[in-house]
C-alpha positions in Angstrom: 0.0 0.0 0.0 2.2 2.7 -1.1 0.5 6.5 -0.2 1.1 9.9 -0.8 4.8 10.4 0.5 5.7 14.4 1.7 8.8 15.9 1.5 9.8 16.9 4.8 13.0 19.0 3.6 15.9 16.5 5.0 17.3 14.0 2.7 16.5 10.5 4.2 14.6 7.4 2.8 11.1 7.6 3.4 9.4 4.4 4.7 8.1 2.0 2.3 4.5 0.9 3.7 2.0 4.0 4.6 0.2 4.9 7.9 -2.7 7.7 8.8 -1.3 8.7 11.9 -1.7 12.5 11.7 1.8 13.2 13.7 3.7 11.3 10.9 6.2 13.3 8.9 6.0 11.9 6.1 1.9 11.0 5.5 0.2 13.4 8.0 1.2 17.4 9.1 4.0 16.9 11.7 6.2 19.6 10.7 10.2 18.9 11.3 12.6 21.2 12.3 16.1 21.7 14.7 18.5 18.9 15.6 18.8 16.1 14.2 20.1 13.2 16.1 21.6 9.7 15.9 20.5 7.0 18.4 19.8 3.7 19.3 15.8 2.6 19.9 15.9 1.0 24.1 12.2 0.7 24.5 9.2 0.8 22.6 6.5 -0.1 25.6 4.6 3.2 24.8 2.2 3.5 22.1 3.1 4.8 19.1 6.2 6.1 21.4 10.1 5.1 21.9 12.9 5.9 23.8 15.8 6.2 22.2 19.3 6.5 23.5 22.4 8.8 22.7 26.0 8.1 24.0 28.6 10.6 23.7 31.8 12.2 25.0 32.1 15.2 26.8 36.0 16.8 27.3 36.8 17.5 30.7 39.4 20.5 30.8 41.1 20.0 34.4 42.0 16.1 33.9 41.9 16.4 30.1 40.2 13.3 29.4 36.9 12.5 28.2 34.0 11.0 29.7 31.5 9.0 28.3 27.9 10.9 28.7 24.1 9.1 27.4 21.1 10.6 26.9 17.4 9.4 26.8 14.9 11.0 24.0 11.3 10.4 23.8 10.3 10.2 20.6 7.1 10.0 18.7 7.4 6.3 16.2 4.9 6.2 13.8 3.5 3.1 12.7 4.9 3.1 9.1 8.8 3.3 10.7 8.1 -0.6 12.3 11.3 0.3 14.8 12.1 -2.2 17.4 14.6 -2.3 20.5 17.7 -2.8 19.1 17.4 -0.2 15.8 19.6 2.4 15.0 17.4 5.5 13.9 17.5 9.3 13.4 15.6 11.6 15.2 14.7 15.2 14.5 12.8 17.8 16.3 9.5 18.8 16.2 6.8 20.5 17.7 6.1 19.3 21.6 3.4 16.0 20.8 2.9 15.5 24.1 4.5 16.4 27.8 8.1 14.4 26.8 7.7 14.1 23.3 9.2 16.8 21.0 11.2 14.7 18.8 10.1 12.2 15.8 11.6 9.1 14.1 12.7 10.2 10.7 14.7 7.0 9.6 15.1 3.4 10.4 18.9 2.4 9.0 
């Protein structure tokens, strides 16, 4: 079932199957903007919501060594992106979908 696919201004891969969830970039009017982020998906219990995990390092100037950081992202998963624990996705901000949510899965590599 392939659907109407918009362009959301970022080049990535859109996905192949279509959904009709309004806050899907790509087939409803969840508009994209800001950072866009690498992660790894860690939970998907929510509906139609994951949690997706960043690690990184951060210099520290006095012992001039790095240190490893993470950070957690709630993101809004649309059913057309199928993501699972375990996937490697990119994230990119949005407008706030909910209390925690203000980013959305762009891309499933």
């Amino acid at each position: 079932m392939e659907g109407k696919v918009r362009d959301i201004g970022v080049d990535v891969t859109p996905p192949e199957i279509a959904c009709d969830d309004v806050n899907c970039p790509f087939h409803g009017t969840l508009a994209v903007r800001g950072q866009i982020i690498d992660g790894v998906v860690v939970s998907t219990k929510m509906s139609n919501t994951a949690v997706v995990e960043r690690n990184y390092l951060r210099y520290i100037n006095k012992y001039e060594r790095y240190e490893k950081r993470t950070s957690r992202y709630s993101v809004h998963a649309s059913p057309c992106m199928g993501v699972k624990v375990g996937d490697n996705v990119k994230i990119m901000e949005c407008r706030p979908v909910s209390k925690t949510v203000s980013f959305v899965v762009i891309e499933k590599r």
